[in-house]
TIVO-2410 file (N, C-alpha, C; in nm, 3 decimals):
# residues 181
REC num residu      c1      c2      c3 atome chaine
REC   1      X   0.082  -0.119   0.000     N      A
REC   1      X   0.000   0.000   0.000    CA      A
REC   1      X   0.086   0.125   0.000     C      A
REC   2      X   0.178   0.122   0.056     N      A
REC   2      X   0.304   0.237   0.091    CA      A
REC   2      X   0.346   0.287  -0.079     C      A
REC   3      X   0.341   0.140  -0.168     N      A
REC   3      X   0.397   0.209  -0.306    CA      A
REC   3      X   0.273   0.293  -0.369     C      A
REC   4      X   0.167   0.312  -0.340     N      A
REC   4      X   0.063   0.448  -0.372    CA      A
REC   4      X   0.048   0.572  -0.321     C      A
REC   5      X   0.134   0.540  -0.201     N      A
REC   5      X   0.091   0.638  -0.086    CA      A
REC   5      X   0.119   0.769  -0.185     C      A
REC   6      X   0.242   0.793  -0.271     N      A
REC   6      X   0.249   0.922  -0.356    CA      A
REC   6      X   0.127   0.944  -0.476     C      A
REC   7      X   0.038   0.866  -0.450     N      A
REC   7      X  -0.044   0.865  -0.569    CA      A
REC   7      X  -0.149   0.942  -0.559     C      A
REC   8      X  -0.219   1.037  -0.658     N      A
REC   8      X  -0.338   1.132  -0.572    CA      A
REC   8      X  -0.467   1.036  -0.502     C      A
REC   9      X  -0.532   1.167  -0.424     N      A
REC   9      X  -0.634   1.052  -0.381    CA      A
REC   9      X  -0.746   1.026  -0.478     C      A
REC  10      X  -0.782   1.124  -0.571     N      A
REC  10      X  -0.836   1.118  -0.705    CA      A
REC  10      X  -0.847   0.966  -0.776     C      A
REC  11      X  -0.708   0.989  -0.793     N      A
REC  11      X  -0.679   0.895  -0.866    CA      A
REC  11      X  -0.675   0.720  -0.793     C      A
REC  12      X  -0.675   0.755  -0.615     N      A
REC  12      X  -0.745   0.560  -0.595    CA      A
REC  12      X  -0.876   0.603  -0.565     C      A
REC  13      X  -0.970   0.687  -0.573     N      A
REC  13      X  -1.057   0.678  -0.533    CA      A
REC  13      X  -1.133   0.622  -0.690     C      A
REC  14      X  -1.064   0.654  -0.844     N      A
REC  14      X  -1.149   0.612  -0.924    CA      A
REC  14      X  -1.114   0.499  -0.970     C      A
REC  15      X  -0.957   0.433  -0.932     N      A
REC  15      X  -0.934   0.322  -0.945    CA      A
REC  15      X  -1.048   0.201  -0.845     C      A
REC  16      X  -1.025   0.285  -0.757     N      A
REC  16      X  -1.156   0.207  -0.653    CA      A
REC  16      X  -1.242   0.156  -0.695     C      A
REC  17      X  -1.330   0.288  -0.744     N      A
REC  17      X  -1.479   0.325  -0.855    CA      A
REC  17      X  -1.487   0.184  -0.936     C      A
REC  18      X  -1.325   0.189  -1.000     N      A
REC  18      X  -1.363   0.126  -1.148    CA      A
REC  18      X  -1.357  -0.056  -1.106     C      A
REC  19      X  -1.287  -0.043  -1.019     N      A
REC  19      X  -1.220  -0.198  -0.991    CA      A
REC  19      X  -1.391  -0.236  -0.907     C      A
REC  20      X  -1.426  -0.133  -0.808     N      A
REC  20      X  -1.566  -0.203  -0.797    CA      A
REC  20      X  -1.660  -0.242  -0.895     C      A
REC  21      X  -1.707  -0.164  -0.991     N      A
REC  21      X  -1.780  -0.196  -1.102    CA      A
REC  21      X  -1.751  -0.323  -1.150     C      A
REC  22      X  -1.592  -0.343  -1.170     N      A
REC  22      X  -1.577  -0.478  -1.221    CA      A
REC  22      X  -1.613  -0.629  -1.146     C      A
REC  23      X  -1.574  -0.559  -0.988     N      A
REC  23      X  -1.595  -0.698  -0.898    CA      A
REC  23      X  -1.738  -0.720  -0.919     C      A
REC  24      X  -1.817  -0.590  -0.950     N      A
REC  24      X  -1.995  -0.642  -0.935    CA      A
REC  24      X  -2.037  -0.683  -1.069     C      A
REC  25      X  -1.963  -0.620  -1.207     N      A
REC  25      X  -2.022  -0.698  -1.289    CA      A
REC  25      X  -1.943  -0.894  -1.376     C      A
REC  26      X  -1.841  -0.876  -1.276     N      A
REC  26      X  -1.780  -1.046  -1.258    CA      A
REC  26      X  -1.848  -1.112  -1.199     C      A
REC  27      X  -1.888  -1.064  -1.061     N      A
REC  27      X  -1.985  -1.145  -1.004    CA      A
REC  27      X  -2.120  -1.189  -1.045     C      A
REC  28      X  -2.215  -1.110  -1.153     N      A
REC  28      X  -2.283  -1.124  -1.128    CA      A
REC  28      X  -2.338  -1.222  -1.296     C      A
REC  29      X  -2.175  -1.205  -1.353     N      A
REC  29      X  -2.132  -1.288  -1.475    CA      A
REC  29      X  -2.114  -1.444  -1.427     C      A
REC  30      X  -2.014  -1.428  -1.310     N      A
REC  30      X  -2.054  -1.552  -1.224    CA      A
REC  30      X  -2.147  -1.635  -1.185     C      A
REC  31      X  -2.233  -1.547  -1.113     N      A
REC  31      X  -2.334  -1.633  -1.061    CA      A
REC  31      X  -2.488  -1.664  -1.123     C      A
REC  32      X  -2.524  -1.582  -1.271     N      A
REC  32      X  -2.620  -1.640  -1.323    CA      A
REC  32      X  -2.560  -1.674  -1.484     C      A
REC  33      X  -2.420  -1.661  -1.527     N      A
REC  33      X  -2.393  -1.711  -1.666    CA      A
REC  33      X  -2.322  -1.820  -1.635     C      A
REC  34      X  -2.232  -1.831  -1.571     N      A
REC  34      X  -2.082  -1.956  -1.565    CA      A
REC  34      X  -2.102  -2.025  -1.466     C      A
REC  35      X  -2.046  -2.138  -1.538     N      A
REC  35      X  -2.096  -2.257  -1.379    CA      A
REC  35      X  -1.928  -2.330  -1.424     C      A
REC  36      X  -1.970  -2.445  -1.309     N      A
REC  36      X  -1.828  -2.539  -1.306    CA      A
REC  36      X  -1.689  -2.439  -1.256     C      A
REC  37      X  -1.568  -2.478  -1.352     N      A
REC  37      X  -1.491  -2.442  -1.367    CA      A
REC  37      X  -1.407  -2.286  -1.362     C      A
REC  38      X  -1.532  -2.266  -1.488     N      A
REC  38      X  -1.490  -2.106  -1.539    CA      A
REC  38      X  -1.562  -2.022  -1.419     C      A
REC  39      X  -1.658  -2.117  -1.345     N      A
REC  39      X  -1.739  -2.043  -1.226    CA      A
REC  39      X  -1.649  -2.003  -1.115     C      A
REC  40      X  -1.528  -2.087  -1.074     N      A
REC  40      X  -1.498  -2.079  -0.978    CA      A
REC  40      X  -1.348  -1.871  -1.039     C      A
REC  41      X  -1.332  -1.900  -1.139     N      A
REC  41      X  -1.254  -1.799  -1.169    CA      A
REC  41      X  -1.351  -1.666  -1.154     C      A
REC  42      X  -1.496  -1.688  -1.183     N      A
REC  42      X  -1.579  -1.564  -1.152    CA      A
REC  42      X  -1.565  -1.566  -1.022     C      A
REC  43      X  -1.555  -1.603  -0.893     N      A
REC  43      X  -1.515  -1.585  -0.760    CA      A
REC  43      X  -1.409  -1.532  -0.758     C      A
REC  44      X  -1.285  -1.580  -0.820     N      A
REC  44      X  -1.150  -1.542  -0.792    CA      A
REC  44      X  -1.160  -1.373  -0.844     C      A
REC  45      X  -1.225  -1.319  -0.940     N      A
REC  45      X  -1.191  -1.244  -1.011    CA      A
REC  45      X  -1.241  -1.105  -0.882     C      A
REC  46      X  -1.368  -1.110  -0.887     N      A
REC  46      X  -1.416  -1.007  -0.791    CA      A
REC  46      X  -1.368  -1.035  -0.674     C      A
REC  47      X  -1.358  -1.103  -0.601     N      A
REC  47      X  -1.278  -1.056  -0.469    CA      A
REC  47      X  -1.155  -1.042  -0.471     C      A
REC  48      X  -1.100  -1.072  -0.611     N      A
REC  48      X  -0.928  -1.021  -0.619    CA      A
REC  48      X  -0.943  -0.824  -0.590     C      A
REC  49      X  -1.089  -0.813  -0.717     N      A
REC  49      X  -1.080  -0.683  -0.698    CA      A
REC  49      X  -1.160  -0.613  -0.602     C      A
REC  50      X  -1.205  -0.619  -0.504     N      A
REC  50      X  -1.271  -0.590  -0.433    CA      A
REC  50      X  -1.164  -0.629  -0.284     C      A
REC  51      X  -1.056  -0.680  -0.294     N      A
REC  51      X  -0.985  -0.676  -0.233    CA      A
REC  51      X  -0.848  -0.545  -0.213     C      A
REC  52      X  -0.845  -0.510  -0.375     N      A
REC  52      X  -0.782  -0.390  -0.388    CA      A
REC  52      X  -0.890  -0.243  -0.387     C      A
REC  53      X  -0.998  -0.287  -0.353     N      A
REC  53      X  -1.073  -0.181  -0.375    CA      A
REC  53      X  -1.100  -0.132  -0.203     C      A
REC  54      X  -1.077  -0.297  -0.114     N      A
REC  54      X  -1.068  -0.244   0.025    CA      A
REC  54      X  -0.945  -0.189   0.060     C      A
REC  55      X  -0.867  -0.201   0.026     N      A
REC  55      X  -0.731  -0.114   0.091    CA      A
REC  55      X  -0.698   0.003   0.035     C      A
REC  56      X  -0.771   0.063  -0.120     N      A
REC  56      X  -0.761   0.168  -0.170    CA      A
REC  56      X  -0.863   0.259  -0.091     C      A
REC  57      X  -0.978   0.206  -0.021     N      A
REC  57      X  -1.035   0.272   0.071    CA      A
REC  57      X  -0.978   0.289   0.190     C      A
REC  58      X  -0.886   0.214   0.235     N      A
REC  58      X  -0.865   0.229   0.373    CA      A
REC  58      X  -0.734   0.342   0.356     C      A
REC  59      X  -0.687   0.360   0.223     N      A
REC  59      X  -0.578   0.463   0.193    CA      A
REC  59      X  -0.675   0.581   0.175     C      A
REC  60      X  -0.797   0.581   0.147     N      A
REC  60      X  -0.865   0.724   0.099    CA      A
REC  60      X  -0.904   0.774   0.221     C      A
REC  61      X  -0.988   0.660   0.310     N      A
REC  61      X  -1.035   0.720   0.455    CA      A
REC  61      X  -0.954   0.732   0.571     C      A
REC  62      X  -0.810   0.651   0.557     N      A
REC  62      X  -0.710   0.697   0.681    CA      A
REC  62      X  -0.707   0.820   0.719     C      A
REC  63      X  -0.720   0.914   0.643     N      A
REC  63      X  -0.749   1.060   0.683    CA      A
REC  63      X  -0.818   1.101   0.773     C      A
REC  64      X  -0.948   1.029   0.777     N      A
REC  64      X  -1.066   1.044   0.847    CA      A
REC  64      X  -1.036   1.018   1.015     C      A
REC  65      X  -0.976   0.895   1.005     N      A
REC  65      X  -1.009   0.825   1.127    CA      A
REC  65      X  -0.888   0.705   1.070     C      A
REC  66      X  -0.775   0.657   1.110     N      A
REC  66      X  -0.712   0.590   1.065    CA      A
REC  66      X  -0.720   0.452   1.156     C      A
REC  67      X  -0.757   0.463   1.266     N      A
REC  67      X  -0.845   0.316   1.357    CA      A
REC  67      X  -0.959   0.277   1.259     C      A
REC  68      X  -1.027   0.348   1.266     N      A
REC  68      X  -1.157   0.291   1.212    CA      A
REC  68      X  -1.156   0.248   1.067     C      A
REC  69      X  -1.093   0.325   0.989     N      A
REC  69      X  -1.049   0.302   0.850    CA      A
REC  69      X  -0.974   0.167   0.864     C      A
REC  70      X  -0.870   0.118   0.935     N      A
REC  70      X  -0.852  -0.005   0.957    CA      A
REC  70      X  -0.897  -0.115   1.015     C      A
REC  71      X  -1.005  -0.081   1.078     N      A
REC  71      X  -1.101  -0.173   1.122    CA      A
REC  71      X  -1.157  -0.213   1.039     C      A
REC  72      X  -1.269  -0.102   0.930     N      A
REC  72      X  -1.319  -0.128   0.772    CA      A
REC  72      X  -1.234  -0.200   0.702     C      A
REC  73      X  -1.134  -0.216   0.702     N      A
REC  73      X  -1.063  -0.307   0.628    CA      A
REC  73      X  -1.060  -0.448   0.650     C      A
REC  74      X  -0.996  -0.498   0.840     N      A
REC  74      X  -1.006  -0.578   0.823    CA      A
REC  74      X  -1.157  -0.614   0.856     C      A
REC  75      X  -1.249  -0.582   0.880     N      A
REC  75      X  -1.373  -0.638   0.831    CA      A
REC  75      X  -1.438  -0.676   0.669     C      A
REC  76      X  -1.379  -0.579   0.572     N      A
REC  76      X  -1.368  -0.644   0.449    CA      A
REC  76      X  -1.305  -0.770   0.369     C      A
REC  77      X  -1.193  -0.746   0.441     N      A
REC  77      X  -1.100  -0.843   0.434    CA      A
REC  77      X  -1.149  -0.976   0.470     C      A
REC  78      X  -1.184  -0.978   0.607     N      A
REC  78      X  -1.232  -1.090   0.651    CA      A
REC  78      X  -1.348  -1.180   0.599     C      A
REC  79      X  -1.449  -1.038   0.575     N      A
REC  79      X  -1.570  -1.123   0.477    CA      A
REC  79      X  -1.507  -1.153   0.336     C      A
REC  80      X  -1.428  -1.104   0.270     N      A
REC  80      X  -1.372  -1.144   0.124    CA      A
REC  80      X  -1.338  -1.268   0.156     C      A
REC  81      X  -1.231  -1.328   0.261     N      A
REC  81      X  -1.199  -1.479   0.287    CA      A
REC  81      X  -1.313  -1.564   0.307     C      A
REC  82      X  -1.405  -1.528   0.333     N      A
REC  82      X  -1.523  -1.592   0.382    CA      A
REC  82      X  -1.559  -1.642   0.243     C      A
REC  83      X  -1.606  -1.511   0.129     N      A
REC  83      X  -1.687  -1.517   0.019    CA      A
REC  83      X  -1.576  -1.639  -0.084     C      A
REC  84      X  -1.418  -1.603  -0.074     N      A
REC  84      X  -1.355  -1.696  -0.104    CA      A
REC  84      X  -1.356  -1.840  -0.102     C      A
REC  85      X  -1.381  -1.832   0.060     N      A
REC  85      X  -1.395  -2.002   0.066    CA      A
REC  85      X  -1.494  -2.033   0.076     C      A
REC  86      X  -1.614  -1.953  -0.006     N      A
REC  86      X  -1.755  -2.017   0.005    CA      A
REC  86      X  -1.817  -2.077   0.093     C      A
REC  87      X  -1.773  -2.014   0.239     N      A
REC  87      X  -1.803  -2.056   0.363    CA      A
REC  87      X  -1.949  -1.976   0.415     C      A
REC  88      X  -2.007  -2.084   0.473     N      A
REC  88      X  -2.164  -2.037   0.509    CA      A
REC  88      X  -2.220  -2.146   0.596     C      A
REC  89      X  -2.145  -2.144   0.694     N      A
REC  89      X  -2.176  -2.184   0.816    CA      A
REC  89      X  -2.306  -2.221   0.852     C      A
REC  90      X  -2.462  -2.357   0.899     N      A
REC  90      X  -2.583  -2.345   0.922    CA      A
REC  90      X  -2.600  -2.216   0.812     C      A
REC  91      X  -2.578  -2.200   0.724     N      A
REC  91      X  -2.670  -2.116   0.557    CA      A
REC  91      X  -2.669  -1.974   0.624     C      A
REC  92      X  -2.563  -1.949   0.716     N      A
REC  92      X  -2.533  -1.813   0.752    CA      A
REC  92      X  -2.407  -1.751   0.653     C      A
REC  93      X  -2.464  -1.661   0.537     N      A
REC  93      X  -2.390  -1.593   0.445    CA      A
REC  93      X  -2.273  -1.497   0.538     C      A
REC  94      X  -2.174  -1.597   0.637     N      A
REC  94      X  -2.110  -1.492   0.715    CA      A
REC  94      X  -2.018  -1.350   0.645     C      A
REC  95      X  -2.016  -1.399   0.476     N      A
REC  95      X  -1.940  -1.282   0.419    CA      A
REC  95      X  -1.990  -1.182   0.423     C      A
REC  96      X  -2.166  -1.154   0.366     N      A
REC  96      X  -2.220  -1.071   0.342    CA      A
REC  96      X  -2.231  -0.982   0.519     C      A
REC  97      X  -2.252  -1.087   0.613     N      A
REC  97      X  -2.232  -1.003   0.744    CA      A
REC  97      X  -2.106  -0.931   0.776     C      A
REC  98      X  -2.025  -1.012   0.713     N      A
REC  98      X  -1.899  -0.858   0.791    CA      A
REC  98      X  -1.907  -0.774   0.647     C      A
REC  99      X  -1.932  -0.760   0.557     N      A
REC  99      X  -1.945  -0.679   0.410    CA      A
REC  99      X  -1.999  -0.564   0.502     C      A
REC 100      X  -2.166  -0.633   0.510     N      A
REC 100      X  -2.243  -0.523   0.604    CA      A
REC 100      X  -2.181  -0.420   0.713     C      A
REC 101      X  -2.066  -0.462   0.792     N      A
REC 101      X  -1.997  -0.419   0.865    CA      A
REC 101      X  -1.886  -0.348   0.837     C      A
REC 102      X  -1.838  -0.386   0.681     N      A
REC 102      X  -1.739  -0.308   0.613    CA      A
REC 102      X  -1.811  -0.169   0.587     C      A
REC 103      X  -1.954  -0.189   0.544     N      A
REC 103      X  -2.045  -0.102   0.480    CA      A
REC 103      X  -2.066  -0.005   0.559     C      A
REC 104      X  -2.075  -0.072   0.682     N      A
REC 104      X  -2.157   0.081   0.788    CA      A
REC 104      X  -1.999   0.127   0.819     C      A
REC 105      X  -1.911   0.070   0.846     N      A
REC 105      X  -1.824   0.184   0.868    CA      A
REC 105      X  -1.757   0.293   0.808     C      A
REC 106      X  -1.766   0.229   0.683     N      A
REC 106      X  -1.703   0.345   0.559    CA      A
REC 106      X  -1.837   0.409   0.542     C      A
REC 107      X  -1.930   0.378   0.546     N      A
REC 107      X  -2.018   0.531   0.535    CA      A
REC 107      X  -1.977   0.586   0.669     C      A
REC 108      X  -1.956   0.566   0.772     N      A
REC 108      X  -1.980   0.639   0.929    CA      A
REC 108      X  -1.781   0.710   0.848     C      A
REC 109      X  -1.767   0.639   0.794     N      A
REC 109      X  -1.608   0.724   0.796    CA      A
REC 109      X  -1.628   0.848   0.645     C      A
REC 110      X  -1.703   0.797   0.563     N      A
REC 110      X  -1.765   0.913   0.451    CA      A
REC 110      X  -1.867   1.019   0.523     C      A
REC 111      X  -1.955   0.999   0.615     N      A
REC 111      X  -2.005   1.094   0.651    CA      A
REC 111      X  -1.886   1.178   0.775     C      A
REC 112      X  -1.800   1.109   0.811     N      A
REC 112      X  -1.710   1.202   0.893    CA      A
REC 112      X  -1.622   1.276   0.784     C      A
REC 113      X  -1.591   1.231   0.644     N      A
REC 113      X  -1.496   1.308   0.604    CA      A
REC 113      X  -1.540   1.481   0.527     C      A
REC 114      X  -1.483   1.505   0.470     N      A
REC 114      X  -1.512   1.634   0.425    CA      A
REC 114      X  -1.473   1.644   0.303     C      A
REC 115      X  -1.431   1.536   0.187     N      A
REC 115      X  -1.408   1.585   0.083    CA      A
REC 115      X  -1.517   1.474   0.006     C      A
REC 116      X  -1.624   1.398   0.063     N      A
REC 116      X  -1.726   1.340  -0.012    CA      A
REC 116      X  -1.869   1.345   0.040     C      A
REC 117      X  -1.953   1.387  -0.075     N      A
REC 117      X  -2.096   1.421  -0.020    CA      A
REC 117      X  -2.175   1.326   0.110     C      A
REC 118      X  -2.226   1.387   0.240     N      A
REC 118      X  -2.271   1.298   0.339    CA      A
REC 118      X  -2.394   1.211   0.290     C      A
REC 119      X  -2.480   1.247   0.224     N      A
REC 119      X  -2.558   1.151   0.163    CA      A
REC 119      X  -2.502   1.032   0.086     C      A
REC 120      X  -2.367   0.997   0.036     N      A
REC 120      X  -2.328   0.885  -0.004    CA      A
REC 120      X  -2.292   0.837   0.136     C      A
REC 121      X  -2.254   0.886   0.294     N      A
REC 121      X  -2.252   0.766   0.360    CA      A
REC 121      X  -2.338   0.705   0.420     C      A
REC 122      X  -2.477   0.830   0.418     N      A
REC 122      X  -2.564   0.769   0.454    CA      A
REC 122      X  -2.632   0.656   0.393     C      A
REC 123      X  -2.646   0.663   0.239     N      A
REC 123      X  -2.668   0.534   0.118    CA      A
REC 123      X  -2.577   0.373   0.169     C      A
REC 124      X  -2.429   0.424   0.188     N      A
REC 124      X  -2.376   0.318   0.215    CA      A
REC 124      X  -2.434   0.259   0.377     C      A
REC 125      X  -2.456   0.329   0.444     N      A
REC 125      X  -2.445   0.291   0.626    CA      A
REC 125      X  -2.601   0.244   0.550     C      A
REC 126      X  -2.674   0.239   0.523     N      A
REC 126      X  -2.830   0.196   0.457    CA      A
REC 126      X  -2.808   0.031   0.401     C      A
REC 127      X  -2.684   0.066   0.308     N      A
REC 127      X  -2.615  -0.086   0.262    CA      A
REC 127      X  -2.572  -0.096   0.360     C      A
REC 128      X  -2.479  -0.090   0.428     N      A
REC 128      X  -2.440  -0.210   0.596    CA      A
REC 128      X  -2.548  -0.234   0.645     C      A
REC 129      X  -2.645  -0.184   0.679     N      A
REC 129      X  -2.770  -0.254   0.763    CA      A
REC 129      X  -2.845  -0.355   0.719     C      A
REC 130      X  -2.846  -0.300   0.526     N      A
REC 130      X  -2.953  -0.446   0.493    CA      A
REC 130      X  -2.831  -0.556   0.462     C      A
REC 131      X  -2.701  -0.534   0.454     N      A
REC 131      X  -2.622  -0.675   0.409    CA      A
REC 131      X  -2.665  -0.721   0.592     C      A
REC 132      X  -2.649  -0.683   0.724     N      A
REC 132      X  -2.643  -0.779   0.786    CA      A
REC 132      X  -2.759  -0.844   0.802     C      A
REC 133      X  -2.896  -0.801   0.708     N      A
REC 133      X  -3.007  -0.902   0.735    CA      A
REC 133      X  -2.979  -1.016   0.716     C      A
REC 134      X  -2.867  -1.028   0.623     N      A
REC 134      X  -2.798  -1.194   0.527    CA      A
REC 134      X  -2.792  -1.297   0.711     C      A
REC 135      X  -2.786  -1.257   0.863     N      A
REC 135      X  -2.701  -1.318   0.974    CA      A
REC 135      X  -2.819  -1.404   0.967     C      A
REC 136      X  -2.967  -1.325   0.943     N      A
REC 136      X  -3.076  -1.430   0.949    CA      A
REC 136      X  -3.141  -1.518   0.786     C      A
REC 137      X  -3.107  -1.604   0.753     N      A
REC 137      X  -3.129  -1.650   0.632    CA      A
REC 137      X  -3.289  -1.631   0.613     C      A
REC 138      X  -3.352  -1.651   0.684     N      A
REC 138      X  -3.481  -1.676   0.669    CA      A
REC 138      X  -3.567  -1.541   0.681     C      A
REC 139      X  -3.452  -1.442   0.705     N      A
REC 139      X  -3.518  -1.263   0.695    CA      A
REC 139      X  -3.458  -1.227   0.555     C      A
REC 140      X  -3.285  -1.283   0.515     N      A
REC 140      X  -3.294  -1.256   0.412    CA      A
REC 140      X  -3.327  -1.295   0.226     C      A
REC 141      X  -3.377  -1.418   0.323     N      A
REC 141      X  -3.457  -1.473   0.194    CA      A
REC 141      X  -3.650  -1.395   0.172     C      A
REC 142      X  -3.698  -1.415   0.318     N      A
REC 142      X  -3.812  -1.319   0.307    CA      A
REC 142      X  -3.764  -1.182   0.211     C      A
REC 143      X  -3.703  -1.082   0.285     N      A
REC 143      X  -3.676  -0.988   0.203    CA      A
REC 143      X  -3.649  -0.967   0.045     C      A
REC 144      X  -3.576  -1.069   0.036     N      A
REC 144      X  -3.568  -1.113  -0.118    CA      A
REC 144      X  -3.638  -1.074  -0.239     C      A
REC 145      X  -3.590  -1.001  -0.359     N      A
REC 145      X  -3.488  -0.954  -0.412    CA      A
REC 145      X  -3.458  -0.798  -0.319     C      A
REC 146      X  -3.562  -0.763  -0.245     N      A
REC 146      X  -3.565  -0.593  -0.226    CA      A
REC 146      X  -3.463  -0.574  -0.164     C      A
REC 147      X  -3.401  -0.677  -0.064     N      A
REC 147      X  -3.278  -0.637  -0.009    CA      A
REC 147      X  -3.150  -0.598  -0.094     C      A
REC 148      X  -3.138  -0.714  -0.201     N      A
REC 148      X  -3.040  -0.733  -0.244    CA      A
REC 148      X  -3.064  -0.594  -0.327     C      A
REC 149      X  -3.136  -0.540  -0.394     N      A
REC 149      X  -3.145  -0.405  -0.468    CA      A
REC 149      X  -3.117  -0.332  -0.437     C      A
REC 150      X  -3.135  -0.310  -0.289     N      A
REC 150      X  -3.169  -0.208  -0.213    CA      A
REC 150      X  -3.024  -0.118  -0.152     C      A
REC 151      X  -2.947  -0.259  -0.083     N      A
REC 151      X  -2.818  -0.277  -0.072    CA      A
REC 151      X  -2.705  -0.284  -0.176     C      A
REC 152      X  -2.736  -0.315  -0.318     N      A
REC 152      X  -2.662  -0.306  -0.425    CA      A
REC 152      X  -2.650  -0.137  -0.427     C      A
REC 153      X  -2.766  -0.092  -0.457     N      A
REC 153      X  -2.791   0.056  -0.470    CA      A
REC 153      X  -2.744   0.146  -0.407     C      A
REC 154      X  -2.734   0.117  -0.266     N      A
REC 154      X  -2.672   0.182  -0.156    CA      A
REC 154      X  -2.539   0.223  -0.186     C      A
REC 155      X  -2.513   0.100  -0.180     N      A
REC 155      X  -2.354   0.084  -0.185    CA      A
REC 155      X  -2.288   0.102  -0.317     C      A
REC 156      X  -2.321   0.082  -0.410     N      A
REC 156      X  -2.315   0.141  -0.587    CA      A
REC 156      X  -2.290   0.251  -0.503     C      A
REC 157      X  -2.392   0.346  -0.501     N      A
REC 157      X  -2.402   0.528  -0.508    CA      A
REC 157      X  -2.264   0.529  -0.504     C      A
REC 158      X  -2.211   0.547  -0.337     N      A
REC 158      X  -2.056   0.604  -0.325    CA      A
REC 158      X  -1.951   0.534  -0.372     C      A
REC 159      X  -1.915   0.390  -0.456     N      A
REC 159      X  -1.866   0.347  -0.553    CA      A
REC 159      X  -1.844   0.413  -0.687     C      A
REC 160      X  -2.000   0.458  -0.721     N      A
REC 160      X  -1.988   0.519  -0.864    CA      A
REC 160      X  -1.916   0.643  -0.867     C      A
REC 161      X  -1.955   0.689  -0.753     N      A
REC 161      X  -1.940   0.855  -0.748    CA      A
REC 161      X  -1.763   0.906  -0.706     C      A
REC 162      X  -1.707   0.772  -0.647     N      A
REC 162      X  -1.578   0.786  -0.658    CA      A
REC 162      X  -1.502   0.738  -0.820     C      A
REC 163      X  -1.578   0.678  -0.883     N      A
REC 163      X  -1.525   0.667  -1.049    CA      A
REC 163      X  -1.565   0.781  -1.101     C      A
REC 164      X  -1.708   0.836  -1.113     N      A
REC 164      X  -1.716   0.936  -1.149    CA      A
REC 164      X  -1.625   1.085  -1.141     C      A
REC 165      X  -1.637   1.131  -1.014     N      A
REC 165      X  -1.651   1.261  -0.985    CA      A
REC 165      X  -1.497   1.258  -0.877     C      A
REC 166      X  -1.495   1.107  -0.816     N      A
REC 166      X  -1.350   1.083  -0.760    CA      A
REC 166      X  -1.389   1.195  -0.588     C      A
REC 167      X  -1.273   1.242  -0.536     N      A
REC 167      X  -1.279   1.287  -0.392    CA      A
REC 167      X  -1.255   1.450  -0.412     C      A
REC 168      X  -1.300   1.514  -0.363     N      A
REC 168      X  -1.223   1.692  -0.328    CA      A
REC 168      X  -1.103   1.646  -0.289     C      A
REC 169      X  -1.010   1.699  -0.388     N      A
REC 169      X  -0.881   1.647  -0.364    CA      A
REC 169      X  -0.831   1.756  -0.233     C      A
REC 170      X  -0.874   1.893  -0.227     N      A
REC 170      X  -0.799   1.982  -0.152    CA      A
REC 170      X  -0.817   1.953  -0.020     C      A
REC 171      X  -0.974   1.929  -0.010     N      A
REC 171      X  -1.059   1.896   0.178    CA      A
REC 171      X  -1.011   1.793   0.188     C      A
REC 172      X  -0.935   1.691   0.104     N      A
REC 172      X  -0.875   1.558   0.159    CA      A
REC 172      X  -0.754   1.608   0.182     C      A
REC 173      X  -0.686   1.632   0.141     N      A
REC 173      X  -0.545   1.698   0.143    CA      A
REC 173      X  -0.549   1.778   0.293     C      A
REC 174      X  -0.648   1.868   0.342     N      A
REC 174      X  -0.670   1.938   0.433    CA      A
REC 174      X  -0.645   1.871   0.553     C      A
REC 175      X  -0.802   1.776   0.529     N      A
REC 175      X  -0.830   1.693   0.635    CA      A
REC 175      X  -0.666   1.560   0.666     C      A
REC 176      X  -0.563   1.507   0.571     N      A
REC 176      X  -0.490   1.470   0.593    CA      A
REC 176      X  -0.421   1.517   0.673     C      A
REC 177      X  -0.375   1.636   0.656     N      A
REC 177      X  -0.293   1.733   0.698    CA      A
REC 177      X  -0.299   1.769   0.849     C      A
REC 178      X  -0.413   1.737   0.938     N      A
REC 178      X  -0.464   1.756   1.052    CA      A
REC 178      X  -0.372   1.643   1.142     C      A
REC 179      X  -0.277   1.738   1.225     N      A
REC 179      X  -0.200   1.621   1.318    CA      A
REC 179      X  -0.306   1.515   1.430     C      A
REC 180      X  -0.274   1.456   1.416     N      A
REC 180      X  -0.320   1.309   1.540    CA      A
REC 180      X  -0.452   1.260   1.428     C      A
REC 181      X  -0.476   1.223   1.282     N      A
REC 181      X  -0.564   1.164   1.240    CA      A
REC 181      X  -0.475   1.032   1.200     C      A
***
């Protein structure tokens, strides 16, 4: 991570952007086109990138809060190993629960920062709440598809909007700049 650290924040916030788009549209190439074989590489592919897309966040929000920004991580992290080893414990989707937990904290760390709109963390902290409906299978199958929309959507918003439009490079720069963050 140290070899980006000179890199703008612009520029991982749309690498972020873009590498998410890809993990969601691999996945979702995965799980209703490819089966067998080529299926298991649609797994490998999105959480490869969604693995660089958690530590390019935890480089964008260290600013914010550099505990908590590393907490969001390894809670991403942890559910990515999960989603990896296709582990689901009694049909408890434990990835999507720490996801959810990745989710609410990077919005609680987007609504603390100052160089991205607070309504994208509120969208995302909206996605952490409905991924942890996944702890109860039988709430998140009731809910079914609305969750999964609902929570895609959420969490899209401040994804897109860092490919799009990327971070206020200066209020990040600012907010870096603030000793003891």
């Amino acid at each position: 991570m140290e070899r980006i650290a000179g890199v703008s924040p612009n520029f991982k916030a749309r690498i972020a952007g873009a590498l998410y788009a890809l993990a969601v549209l691999t996945a979702v190439f995965g799980e209703f086109i490819v089966h067998g074989r080529l299926g298991i590489t649609a797994v490998v592919i999105p959480v490869s990138c969604y693995v660089a897309v958690t530590l390019l966040l935890y480089a964008i929000f260290k600013p914010v809060n550099r505990r908590l920004s590393l907490v969001a991580a390894f809670f991403g992290l942890v559910g990515l190993a999960f989603e990896a080893l296709q582990l689901q414990p009694r049909g408890v989707n434990i990835a999507m629960v720490f996801h959810g937990f990745f989710c609410l904290l990077i919005g609680w760390l987007i609504l603390g920062s100052t160089f991205l709109p607070r309504t994208l963390g509120a969208l995302m902290s909206v996605a952490g709440l409905i991924w942890l409906t996944y702890f109860s299978p039988s709430l998140a199958h009731v809910l079914s598809p609305y969750n999964t929309a609902l929570g895609l959507l959420g969490e899209a918003s401040p994804m897109l909007w860092l490919l799009v439009m990327g971070v206020n490079a200066g209020r990040w720069k600012e907010q870096a700049s603030v000793p003891g963050r």
